[in-house]
C-alpha positions as CSV (number, residue, x, y, z in Angstrom):
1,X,-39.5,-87.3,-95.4
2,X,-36.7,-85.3,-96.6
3,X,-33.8,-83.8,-93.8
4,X,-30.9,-81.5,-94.1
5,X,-28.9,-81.3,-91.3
6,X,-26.2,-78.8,-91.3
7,X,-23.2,-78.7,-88.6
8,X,-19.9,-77.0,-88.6
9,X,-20.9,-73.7,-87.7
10,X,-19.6,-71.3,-85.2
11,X,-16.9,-68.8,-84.2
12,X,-14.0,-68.1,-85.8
13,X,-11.5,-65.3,-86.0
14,X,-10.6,-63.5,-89.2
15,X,-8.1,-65.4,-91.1
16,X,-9.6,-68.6,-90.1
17,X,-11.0,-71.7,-91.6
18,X,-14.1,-73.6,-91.1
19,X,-15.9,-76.7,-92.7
20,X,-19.3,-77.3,-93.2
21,X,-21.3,-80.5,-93.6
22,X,-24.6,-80.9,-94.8
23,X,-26.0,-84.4,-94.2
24,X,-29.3,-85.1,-96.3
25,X,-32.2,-87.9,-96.3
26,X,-35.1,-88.9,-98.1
27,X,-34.0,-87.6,-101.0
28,X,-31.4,-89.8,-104.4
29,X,-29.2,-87.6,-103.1
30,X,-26.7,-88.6,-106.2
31,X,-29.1,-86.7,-108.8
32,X,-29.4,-83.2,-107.0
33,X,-27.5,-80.5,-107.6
34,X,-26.4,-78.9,-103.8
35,X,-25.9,-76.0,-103.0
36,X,-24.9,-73.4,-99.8
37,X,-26.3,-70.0,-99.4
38,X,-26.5,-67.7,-96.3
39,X,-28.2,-64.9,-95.3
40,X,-26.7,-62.0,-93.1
41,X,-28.7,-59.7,-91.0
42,X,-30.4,-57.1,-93.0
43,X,-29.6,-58.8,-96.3
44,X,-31.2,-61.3,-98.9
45,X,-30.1,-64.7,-98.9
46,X,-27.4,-65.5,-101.7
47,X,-25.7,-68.4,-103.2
48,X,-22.6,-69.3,-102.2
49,X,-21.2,-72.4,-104.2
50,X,-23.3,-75.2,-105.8
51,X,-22.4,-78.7,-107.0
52,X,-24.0,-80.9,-109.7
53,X,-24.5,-84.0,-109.5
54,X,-21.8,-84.5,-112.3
55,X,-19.8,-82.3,-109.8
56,X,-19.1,-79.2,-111.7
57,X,-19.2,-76.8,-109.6
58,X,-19.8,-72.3,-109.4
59,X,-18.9,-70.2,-106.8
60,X,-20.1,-66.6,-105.6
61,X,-17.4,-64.2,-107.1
62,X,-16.9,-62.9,-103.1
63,X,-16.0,-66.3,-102.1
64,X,-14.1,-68.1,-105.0
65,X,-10.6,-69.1,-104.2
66,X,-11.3,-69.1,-100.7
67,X,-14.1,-71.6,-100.3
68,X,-14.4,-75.2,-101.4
69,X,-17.3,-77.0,-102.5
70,X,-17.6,-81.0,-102.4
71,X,-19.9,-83.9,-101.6
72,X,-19.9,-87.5,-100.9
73,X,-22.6,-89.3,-102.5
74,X,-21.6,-92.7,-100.0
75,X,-22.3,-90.8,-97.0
76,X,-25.2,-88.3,-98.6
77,X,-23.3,-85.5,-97.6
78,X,-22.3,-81.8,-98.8
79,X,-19.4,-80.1,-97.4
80,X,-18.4,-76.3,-97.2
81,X,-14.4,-76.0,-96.8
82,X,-14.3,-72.4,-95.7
83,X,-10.8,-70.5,-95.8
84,X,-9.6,-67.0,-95.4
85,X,-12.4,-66.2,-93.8
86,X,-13.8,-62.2,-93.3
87,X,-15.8,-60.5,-91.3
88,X,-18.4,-60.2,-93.9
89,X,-18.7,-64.0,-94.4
90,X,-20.8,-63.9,-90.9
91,X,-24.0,-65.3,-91.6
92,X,-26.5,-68.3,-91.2
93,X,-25.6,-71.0,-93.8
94,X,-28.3,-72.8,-95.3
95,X,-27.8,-76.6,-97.6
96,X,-30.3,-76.7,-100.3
97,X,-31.1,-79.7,-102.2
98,X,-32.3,-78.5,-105.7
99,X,-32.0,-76.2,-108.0
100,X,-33.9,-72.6,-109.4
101,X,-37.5,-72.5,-107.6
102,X,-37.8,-76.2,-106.1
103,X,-35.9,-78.0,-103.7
104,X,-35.3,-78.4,-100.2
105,X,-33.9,-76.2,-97.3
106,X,-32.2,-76.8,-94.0
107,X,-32.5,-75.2,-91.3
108,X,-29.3,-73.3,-91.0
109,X,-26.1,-72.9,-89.1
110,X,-24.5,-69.8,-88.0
111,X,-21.0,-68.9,-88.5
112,X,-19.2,-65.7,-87.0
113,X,-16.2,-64.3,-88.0
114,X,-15.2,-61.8,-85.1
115,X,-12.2,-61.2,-83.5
């Protein structure tokens, strides 16, 4: 059975930083490429950054320079360094394990940026 547990979420005040982790099982974690997306209210979900498993990496053009993606093939595990954050980076965050049409989703962690 495959899991994605994301934590890390929550509020944080413009200007601020957050990091979040995506934990995964069931899957050879070491092959996938991972990626974070998140949805706002009212919009589509969108990528945010992947990594491959040879851990090149992209980045949405609204978040590059300001967010960090990285994983730890030991622990299994995707992380999300978030920096500079905006208002408009308020959303769920979702971890997916996969790339294009396939893969696997988890069930999402919110993060607010509010002062």
């Amino acid at each position: 059975q495959v899991q994605l547990v994301e934590s890390g979420g929550g509020l944080v005040q413009p200007g601020g930083s957050l990091r979040l982790s995506c934990a995964a099982s069931g899957i050879n974690f070491s092959t996938y490429p991972m990626g974070w997306y998140r949805q706002a209210p009212g919009k589509q979900r969108e990528l945010v950054a992947v990594i491959f498993s040879g851990f090149s990496t992209n980045y949405a053009g609204s978040v590059k320079g300001r967010f960090t993606i990285s994983r730890d093939n030991a622990k299994n595990t995707v992380y999300l360094q978030m920096n500079s954050l905006k208002p408009e980076d308020t959303a769920v965050y979702y971890c997916k394990a996969g790339w294009g049409e396939s893969g696997y989703w988890g069930q999402g962690t919110q993060v607010t940026v509010s002062s």
